[in-house]
N, C-alpha and C positions, 0 to 999 in steps of 0.2 A: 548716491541718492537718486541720480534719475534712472538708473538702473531700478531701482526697488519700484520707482511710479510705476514705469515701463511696464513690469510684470505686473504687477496689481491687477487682480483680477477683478475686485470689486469696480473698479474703474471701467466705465466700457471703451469697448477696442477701439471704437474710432475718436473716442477723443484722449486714447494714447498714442493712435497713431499720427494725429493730429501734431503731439509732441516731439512722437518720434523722427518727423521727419530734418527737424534740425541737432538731429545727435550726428555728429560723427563716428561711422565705428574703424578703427584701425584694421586694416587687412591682417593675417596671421596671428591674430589670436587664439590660441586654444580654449575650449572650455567646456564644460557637462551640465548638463540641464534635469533635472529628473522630469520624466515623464510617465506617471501613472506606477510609479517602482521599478520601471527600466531607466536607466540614463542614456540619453542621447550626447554624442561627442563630437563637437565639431570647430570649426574654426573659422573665425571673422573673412571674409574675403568674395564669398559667392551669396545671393543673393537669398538663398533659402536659410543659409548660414545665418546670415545677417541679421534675417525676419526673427529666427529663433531665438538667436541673443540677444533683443533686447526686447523680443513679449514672452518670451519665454513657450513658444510654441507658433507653428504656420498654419492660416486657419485654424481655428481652435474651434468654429462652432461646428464645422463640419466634423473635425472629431471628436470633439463631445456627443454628435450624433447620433455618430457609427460605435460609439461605444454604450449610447443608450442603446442600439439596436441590437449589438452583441447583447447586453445584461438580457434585454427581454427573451431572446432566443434562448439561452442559457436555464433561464423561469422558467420555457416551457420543457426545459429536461432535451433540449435539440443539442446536437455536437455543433458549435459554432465553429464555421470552416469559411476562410478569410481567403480571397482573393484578389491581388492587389498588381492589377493593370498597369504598368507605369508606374515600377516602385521608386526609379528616382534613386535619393540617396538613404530611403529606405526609414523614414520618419515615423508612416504610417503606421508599416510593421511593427516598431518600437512602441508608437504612442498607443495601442491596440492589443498588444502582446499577451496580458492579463488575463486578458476575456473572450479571444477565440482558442478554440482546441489544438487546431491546424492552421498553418499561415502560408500561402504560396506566393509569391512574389514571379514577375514576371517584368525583367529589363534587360534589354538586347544591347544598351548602350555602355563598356567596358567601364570606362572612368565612375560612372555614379551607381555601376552596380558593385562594382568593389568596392565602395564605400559605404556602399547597404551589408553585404557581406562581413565588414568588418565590423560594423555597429551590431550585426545578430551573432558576430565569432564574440564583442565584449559582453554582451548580454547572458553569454550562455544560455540564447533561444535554443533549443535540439528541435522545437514543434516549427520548426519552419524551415523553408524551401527556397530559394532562389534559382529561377531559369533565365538560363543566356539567351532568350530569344523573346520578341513582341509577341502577341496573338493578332490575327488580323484574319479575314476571309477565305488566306489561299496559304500555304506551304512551300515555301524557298527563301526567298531573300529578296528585300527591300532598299533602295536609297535611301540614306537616312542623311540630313543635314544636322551638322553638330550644330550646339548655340557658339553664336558669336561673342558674347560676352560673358559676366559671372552665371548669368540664370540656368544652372545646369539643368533645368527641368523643361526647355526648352526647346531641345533638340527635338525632330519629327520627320517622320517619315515622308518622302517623296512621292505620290504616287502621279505624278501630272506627267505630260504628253513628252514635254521638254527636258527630261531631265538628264545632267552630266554621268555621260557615261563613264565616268574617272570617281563615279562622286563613290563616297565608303556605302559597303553591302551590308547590312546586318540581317538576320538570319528571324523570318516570320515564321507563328503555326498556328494551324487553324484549331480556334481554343473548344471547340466541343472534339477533336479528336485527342486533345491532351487532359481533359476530364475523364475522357475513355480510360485515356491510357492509364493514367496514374490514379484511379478511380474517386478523385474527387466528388463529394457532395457538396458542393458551396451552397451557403445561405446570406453571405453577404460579398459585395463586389465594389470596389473601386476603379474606375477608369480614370486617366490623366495621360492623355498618350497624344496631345497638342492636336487635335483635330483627325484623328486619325481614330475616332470614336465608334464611327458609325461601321467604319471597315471592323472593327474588332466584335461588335458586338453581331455582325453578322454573322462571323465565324462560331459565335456562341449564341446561334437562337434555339436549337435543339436544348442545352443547356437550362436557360432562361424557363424552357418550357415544363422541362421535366422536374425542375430542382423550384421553381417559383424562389431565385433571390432576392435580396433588398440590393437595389444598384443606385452606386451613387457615381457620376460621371459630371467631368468636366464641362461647362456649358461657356464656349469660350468664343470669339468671332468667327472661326473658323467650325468648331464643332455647330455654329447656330446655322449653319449653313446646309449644313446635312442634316440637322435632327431639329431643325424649327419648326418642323410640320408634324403635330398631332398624330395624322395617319402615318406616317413615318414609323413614328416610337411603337404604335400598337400593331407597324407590320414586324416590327421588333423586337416587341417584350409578349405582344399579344392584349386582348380588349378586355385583360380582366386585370390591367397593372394599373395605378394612380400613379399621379405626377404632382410634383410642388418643388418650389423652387427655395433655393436655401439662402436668405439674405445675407448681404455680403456685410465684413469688417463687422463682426458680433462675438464676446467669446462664449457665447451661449447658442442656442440655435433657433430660427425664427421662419418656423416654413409659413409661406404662403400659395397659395392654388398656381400652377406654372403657367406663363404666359408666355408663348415663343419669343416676344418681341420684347422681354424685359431681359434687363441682365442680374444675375446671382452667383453667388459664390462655386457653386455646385448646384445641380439637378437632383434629386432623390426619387427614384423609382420605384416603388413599391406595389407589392401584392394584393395590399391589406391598407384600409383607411389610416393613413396616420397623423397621429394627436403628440405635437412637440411639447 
């Protein structure tokens, strides 16, 4: 029974989450969610895990977004080609699957990319890609600190002054030379790479420039640090992209005009004026 509130969609999210916060959920549970005609499979214990099993999706208005923004591309007769910054355990790609052409995923970190890997091997996605490595500004390898606890999507790159030189290398590339490479068109972008935003989308301004995406990125305490500033973003996307901020705990989407100093669920970048 609380399970069925929990997912209700008619319900809004925050006064399910509101409920949700006194459910216990049992670690090691198994179980499959459909998401959009992919099923998602996962198991009670980590936190993204967690989120999904009892709303039956993580953020949900951000992906209802990006799948409103796939549908339109798709209307104007464009190949929808999906780019997914910090796949994580690979939700996005699932919950998205449908409605882009191509789908490239991009996680350096072993444990939550093989459990992205295995959700696109149950799926039977063949349109999709997963790479062992970050995108970020430069080409080699980076400190990465694992999460401390269940939030697998926490993990983040090191790049400060001080860092253990004992600490685990994963392997960066600079994301407009692997657009090259594997001649990617993207028209939509997701970043989630815990602060490590600003560094990746430098790596892709040629990109950004050439291809005009829809990018939607993480806008977190750390990323607000780098990318708070206005002239920032348009030395980065360029002065012909709009910004609005995606309000948070909604399963529907609710942009408002972006303000550096506010907090939102996600960022939405865009080319093109848009109407949620």
């Amino acid at each position: 029974m609380a399970l069925a509130f929990l997912r209700q969609k008619r319900i809004p999210l925050r006064i399910r989450k509101k409920v949700g916060r006194y459910c216990v959920t049992p670690p090691g549970h198994n179980y499959e969610i459909d998401m959009y005609g992919q099923t998602y499979h996962g198991t009670t214990g980590s936190h993204m895990d967690n989120k999904i099993f009892l709303y039956g999706m993580h953020e949900p208005s951000t992906i209802n977004l990006m799948r409103s923004i796939l549908q339109k591309q798709r209307l104007q007769r464009k190949k929808a080609v999906y780019m997914d910054i910090g796949t994580n355990v690979g939700m996005h790609l699932i919950a998205l699957a449908d409605l882009y052409s191509v789908g490239y995923g991009f996680e350096p970190w072993q444990p939550v990319r093989e459990r992205a890997l295995d959700q696109i091997h149950k799926n039977k996605l063949e349109h999709v890609k997963v790479f062992d490595f970050g995108l970020s500004n430069e080409n080699g390898e980076c400190s990465f600190i694992p999460p401390q606890d269940n939030n697998y999507g926490v993990g983040a790159f090191d790049t400060s002054a001080n860092q253990d030189p004992d600490a685990l290398k994963l392997k960066i590339r600079v994301g407009d030379d692997i657009v090259d490479e594997y001649a990617i068109e993207p028209t939509l972008m997701k970043l989630d790479v815990e602060g490590h935003e600003k560094l990746a989308l430098t790596g892709l301004v040629n990109t950004i420039q050439k291809y005009k995406p829809v990018v939607v990125f993480e806008y977190s305490t750390e990323s607000r640090a780098d990318l708070g500033d206005k002239e920032v973003l348009h030395q980065l996307f360029g002065k012909d992209y709009h910004f609005y901020g995606i309000k948070r705990s909604r399963e529907f989407p609710k942009l408002v005009p972006f303000v550096p100093e506010d907090k939102y669920e996600n960022v939405l970048a865009t080319p093109y004026i848009f109407k949620s």
